[in-house]
VEXDREN-2710 file (C-alpha; in Angstrom, 1 decimal):
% VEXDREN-2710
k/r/px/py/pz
1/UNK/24.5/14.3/-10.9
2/UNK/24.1/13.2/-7.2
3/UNK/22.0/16.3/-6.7
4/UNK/19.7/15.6/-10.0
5/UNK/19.2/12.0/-8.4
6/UNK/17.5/13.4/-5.2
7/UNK/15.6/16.2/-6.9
8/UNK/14.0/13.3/-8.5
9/UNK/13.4/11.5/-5.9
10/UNK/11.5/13.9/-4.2
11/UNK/9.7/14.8/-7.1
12/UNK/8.5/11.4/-7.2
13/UNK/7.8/11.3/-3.6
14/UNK/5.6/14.0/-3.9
15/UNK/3.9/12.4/-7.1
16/UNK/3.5/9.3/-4.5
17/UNK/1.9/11.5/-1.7
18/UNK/-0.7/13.2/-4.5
19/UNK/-2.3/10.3/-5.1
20/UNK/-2.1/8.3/-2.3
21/UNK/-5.7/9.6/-0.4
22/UNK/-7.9/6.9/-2.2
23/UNK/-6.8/4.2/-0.5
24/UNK/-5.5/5.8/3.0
25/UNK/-8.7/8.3/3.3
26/UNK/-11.3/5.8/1.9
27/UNK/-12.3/4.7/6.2
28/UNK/-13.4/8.4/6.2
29/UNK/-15.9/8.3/3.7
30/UNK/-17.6/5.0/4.6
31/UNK/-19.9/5.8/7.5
32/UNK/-21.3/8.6/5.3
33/UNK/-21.2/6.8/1.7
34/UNK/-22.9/3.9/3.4
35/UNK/-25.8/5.8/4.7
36/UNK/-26.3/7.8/1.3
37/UNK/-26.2/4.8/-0.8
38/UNK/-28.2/2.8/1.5
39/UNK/-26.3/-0.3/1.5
40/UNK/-24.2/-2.3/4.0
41/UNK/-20.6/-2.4/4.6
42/UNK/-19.7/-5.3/2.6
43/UNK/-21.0/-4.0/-0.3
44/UNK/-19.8/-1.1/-0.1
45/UNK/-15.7/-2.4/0.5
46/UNK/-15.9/-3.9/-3.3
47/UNK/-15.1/-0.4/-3.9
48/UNK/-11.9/-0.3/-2.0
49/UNK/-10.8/-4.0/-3.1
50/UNK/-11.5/-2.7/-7.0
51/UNK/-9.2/0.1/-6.2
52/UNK/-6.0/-2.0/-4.6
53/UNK/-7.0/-4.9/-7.0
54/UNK/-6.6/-2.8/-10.4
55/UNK/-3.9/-1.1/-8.8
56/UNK/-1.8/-4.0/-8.5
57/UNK/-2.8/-5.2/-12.0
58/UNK/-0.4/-2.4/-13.5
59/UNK/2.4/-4.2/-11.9
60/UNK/2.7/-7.3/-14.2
61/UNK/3.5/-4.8/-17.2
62/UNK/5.3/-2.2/-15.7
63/UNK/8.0/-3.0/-18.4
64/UNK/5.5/-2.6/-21.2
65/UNK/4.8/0.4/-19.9
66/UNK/7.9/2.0/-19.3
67/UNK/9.4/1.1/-22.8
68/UNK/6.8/2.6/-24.9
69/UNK/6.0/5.7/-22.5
70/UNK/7.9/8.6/-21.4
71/UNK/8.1/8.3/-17.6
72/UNK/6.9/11.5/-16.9
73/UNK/4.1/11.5/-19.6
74/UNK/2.7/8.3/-17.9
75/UNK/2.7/9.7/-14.2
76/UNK/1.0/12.5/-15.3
77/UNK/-1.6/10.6/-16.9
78/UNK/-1.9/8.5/-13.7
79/UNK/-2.6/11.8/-11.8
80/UNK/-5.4/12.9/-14.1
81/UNK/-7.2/9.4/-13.8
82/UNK/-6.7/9.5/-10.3
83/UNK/-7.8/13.2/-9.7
84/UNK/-10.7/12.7/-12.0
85/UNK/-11.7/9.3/-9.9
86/UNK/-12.7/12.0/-7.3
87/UNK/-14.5/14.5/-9.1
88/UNK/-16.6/12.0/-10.9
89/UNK/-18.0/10.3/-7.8
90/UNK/-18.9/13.5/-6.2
91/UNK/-21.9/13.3/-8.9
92/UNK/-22.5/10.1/-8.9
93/UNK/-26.0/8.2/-7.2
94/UNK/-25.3/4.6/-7.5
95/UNK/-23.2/1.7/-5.7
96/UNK/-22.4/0.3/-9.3
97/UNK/-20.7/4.0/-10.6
98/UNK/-19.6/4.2/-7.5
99/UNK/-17.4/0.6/-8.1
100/UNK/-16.8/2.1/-11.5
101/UNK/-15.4/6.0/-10.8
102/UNK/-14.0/5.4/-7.3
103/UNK/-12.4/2.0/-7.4
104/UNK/-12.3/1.5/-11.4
105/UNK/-11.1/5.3/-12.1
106/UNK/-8.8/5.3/-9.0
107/UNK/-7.3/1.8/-9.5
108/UNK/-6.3/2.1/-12.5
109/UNK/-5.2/5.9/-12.1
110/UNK/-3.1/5.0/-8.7
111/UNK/-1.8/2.1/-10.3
112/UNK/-0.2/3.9/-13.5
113/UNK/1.4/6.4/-11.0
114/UNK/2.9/3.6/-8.7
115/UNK/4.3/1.8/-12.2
116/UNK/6.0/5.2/-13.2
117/UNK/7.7/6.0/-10.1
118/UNK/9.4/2.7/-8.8
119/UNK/10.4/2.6/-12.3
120/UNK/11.6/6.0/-12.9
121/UNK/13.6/5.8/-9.5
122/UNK/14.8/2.8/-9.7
123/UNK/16.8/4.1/-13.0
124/UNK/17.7/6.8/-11.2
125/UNK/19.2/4.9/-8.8
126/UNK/20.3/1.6/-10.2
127/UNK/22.6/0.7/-7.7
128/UNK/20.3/1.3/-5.1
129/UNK/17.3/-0.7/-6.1
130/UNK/15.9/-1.5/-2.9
131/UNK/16.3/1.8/-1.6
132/UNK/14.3/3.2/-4.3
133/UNK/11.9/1.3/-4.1
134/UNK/11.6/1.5/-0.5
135/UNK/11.4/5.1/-0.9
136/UNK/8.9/5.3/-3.2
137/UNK/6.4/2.8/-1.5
138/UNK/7.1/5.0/2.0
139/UNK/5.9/8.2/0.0
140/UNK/2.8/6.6/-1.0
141/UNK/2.4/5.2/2.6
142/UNK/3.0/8.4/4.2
143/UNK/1.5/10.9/1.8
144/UNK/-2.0/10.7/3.3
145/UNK/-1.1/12.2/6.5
146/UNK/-1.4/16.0/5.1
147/UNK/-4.7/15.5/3.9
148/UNK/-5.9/13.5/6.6
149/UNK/-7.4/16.3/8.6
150/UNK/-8.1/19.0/6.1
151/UNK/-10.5/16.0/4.7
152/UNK/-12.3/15.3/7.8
153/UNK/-12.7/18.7/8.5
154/UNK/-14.2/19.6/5.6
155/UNK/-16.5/16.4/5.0
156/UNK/-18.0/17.2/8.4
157/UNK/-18.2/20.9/7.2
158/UNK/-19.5/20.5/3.4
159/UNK/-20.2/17.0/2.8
160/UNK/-18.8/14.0/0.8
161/UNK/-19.6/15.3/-2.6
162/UNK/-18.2/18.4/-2.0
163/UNK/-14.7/17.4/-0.4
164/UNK/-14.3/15.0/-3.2
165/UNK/-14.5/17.5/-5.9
166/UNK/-12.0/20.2/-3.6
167/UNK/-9.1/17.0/-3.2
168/UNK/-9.7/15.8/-6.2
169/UNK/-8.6/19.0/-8.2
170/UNK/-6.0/19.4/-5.4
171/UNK/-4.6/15.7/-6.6
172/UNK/-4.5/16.9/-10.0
173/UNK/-2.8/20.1/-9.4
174/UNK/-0.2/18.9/-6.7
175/UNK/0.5/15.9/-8.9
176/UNK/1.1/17.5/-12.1
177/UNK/3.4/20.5/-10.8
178/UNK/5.5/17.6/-8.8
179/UNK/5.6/15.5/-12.1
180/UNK/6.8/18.2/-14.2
181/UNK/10.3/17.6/-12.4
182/UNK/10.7/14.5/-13.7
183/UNK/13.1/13.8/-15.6
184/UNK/14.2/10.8/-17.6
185/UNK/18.2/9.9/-16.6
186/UNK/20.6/10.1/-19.4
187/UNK/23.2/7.9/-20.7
188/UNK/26.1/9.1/-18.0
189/UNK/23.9/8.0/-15.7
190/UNK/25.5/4.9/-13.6
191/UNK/23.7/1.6/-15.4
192/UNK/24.1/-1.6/-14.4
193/UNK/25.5/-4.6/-16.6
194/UNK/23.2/-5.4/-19.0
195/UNK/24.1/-8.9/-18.6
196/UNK/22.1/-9.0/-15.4
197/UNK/22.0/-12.6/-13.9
198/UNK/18.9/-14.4/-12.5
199/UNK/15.9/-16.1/-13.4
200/UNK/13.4/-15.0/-15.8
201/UNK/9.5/-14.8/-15.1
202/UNK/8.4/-18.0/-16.6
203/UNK/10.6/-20.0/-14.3
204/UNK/10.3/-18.0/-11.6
205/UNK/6.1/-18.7/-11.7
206/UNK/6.7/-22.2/-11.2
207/UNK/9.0/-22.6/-7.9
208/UNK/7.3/-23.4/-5.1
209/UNK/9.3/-20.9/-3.4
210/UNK/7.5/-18.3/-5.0
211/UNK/4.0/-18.9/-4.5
212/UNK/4.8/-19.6/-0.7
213/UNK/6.2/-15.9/-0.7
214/UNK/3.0/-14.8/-2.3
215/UNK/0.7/-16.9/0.2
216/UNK/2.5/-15.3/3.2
217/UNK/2.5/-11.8/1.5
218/UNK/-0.9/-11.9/0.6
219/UNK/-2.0/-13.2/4.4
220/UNK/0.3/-9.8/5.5
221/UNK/-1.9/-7.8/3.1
222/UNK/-5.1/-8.9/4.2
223/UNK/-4.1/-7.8/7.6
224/UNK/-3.1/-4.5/6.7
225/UNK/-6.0/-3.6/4.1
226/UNK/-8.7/-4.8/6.8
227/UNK/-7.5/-2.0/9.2
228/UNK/-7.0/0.9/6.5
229/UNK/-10.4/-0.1/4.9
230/UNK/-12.3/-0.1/7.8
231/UNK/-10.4/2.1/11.0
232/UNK/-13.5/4.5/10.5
233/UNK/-16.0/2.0/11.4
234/UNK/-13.7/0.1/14.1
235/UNK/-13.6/3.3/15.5
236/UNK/-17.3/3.7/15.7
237/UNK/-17.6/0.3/17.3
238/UNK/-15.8/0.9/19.4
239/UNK/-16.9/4.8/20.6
240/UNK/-13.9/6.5/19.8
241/UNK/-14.5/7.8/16.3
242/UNK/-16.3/11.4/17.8
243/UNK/-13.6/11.8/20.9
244/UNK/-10.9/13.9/21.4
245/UNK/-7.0/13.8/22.6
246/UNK/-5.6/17.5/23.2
247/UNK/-7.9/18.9/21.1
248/UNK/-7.9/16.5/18.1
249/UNK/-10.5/14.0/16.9
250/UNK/-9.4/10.7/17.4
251/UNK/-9.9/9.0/14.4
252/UNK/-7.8/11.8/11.9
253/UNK/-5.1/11.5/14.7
254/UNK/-4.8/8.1/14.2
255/UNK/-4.8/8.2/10.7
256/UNK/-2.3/10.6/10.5
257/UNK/0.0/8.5/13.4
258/UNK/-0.9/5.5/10.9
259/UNK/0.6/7.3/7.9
260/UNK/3.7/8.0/9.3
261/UNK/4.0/4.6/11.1
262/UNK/3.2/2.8/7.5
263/UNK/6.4/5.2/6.2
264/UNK/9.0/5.1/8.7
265/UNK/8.3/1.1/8.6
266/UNK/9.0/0.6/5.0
267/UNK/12.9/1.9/4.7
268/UNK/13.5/1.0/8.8
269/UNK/12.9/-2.7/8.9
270/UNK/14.8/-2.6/5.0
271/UNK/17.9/-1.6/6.4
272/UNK/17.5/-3.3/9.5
273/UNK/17.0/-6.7/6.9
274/UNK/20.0/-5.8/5.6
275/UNK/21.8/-6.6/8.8
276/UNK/20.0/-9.4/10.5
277/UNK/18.6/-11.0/7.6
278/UNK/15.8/-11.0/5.4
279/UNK/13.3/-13.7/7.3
280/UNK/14.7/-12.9/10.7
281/UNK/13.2/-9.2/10.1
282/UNK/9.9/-10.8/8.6
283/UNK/9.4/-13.2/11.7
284/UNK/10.1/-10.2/14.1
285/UNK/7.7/-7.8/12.1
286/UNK/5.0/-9.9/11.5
287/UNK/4.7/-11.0/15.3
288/UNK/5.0/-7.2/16.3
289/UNK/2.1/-6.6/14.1
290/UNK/-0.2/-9.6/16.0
291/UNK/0.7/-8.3/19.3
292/UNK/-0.5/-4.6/18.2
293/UNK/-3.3/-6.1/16.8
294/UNK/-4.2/-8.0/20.4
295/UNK/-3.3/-5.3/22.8
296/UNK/-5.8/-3.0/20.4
297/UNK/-8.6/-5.0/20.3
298/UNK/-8.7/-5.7/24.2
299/UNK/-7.7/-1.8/24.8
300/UNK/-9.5/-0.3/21.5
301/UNK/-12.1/1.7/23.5
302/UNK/-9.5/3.9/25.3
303/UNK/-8.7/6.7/22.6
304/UNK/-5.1/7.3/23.6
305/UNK/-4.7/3.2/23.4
306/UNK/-6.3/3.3/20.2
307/UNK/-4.7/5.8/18.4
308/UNK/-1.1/4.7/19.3
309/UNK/-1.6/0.9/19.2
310/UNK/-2.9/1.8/15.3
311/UNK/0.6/3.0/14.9
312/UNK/2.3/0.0/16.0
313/UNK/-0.1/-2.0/13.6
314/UNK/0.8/0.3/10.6
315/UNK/4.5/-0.2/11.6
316/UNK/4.4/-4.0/11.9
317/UNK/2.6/-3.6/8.6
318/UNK/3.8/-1.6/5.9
319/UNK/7.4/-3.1/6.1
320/UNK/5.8/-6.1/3.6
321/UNK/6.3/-3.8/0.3
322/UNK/10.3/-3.4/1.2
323/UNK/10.9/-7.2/2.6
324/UNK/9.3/-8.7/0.1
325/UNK/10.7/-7.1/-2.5
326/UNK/14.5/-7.4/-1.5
327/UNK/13.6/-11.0/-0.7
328/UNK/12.3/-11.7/-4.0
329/UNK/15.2/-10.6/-5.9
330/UNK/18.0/-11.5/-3.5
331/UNK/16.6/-15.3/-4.3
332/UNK/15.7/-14.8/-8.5
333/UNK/18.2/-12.1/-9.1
334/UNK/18.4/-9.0/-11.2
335/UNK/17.1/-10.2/-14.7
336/UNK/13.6/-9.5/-14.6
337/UNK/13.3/-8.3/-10.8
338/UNK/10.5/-5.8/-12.0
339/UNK/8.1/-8.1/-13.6
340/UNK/9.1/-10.6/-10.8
341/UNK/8.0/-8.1/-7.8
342/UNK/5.0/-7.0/-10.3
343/UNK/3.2/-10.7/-9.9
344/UNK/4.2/-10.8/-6.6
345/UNK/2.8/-7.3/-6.0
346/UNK/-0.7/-8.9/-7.4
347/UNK/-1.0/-10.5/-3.5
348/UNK/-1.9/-7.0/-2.3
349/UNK/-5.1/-7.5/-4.7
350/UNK/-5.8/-10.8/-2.8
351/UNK/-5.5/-9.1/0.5
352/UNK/-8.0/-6.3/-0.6
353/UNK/-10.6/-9.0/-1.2
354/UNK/-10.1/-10.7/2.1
355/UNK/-9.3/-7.4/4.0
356/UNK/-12.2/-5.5/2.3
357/UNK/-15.7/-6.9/1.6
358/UNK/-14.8/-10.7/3.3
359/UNK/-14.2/-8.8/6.7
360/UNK/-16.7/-6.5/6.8
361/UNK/-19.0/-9.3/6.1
362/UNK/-17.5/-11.2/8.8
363/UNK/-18.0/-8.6/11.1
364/UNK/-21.8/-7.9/9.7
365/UNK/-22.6/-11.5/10.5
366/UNK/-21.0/-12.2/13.5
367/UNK/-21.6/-8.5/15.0
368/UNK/-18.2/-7.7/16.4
369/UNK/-14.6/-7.6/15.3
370/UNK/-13.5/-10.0/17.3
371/UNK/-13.4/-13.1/14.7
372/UNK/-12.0/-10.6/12.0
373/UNK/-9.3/-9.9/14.4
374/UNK/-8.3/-13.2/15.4
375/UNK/-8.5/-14.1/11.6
376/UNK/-6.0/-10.9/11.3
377/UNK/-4.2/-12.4/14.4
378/UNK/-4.0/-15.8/13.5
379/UNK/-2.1/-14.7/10.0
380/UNK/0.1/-12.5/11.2
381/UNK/1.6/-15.9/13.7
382/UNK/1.4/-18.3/10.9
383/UNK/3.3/-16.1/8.4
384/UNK/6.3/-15.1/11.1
385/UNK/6.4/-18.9/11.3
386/UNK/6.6/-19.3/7.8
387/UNK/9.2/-17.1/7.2
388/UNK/11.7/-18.5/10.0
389/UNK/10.8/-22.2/9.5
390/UNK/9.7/-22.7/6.3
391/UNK/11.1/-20.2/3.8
392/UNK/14.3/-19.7/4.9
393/UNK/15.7/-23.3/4.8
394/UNK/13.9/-23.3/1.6
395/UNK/15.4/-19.8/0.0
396/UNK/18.7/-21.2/1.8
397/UNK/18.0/-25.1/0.1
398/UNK/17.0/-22.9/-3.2
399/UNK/20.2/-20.9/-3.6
400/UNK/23.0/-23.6/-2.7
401/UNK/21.6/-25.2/-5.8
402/UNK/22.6/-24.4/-9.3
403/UNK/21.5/-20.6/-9.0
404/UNK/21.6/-19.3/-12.4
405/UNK/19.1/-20.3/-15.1
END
């Protein structure tokens, strides 16, 4: 059985990387997309905060979801939408279709595919919840980085319309021969009680504890999103985005550094929470990401600097969908975790709108990055406050109280 667990858990990890190049590889196609559609950057980042915001509408019913479709049948699904997403904008002439097939399409496709593998892992390994999860959110984070460079090459080779049709078919095919793995555990399969203890939903939506988790997570995402949205065009600003370091463009190096950081983050800083604490980790994280985010902007036109600063951004970064989480239901409990961590999940949304069309407006009227960044900045210090002086008396205050509802 120990062996089935960790064939599927690959299986889904590889579902995660298939499907993971809409939001990761979207910087690429911006400098081109903007030109061909004639329209500024602003406008065109509604298509990257439709994307993250449908995506993290899935999360809210991931239960529904999960009870009345086969696991496998739903990630497959999810990898069609997605796949499609790309093959459809390759025809299309429009910004609007281009909100519709891109962010629509690809939100919604994404987001069915994130659902089913959390919640197919995390029955897999029920024990091991935060793990899993963790897991799962590092595939998606780290899946980009083998397409990274076969797509700039061959956007700068055969165009955007073309590329997107090739990946998108490659999605569809990768995805569905990974997902064909998947298997649904069976009744041997080590449960938990199915008196799990904690608060349900409805309660948990009216604590103050819980909004101020999804205030400081959607500030982290904002961070985050504004760099993966728009590292193309920070790039560009900044003259790196045609250079070279030992032979490779800059700006795929970087992603690729990025991808990995955003991975390695996710399960690292969980285990290291595990050990020094849940807001202890968030304070330390959060400040490591403002320094990266300092030390780039005031060293950004060096290429070396810039690609491996990026990193330590990603890896200050990404740790929010594996802290959160655990801290979410180490303070609610067990009873409805999923549909806990699904609304809370819905901050990432917020953080697309803020990191997406809001900055690049920013940037547009101001005509620099440094307001966006000290925005970024600014965010990333008041949340590591936050978390050490605010919520953890309050989660501390919170669970000394009667605990169970």
């Amino acid at each position: 059985m120990t062996a089935v667990k960790w064939q599927q858990m690959i299986a889904g990890l590889l579902c995660m990387g298939a499907i993971s190049s809409p939001q990761y590889v979207w910087t690429l196609f911006t400098p081109v997309l903007k030109t061909d559609f004639n329209t500024n950057a602003a406008a065109l980042q509604i298509t990257f905060s439709l994307l993250i915001v449908l995506q993290t509408l899935f999360s809210p019913i991931q239960g529904w979801i999960a009870q009345h479709i086969l696991p496998r049948n739903l990630i497959m699904l999810g990898i069609i939408i997605t796949g499609a997403s790309w093959v459809v904008t390759a025809h299309v002439h429009s910004l609007n279709m281009l909100y519709l097939t891109y962010g629509g399409l690809g939100g919604v496709g994404t987001g069915i595919v994130y659902v089913g593998v959390v919640s197919l892992l995390m029955q897999w390994f029920p024990k091991n919840r935060g793990m899993a999860a963790g897991a799962a959110a590092a595939g998606y984070g780290m899946g980009a980085m083998v397409t990274t460079f076969p797509i700039s090459h061959l956007l700068a080779a055969s165009g955007w319309r073309n590329t997107m049709t090739v990946f998108g078919l490659v999605m569809i095919v990768a995805g569905l021969i990974a997902a064909f793995f998947l298997k649904t555990p069976v009744q041997d399969a080590p449960q938990e009680s199915v008196e799990a203890q904690g608060y349900t939903t409805g309660y948990v939506v009216k604590t103050p504890l819980f909004w101020l988790m999804f205030f400081m997570m959607a500030t982290m995402a904002t961070s985050g999103l504004m760099v993966t949205s728009q590292l193309a065009q920070i790039a560009s600003d900044f003259g790196v985005a045609h250079l070279s370091i030992l032979g490779l463009a800059a700006l795929p190096l970087a992603m690729t550094l990025d991808r990995v950081a955003n991975g390695v983050t996710r399960p690292l800083f969980g285990w290291v929470s595990d050990h020094l604490g849940r807001e202890q980790t968030m304070a330390f994280a959060f400040t490591l990401e403002a320094i990266a985010l300092t030390c780039w902007l005031a060293l950004a036109n060096h290429p070396v600097a810039f690609v491996l600063l990026s990193g330590v951004v990603f890896l200050g970064w990404g740790e929010i969908f594996s802290l959160f989480p655990a801290t979410l239901t180490d303070t609610f409990g067990t009873r409805d975790a999923s549909r806990n961590y699904g609304l809370l999940y819905m901050a990432q949304g917020v953080g697309a709108i803020f990191g997406g069309p809001l900055a690049a407006w920013l940037h547009q009227a101001s005509g620099n990055w440094h307001p966006v960044f000290a925005l970024a900045i600014g965010g990333d210090l008041l949340t590591a406050f936050l978390a050490f002086a605010v919520l953890r008396p309050m989660r501390r205050r919170f669970m000394q109280s009667t605990y169970r509802a």
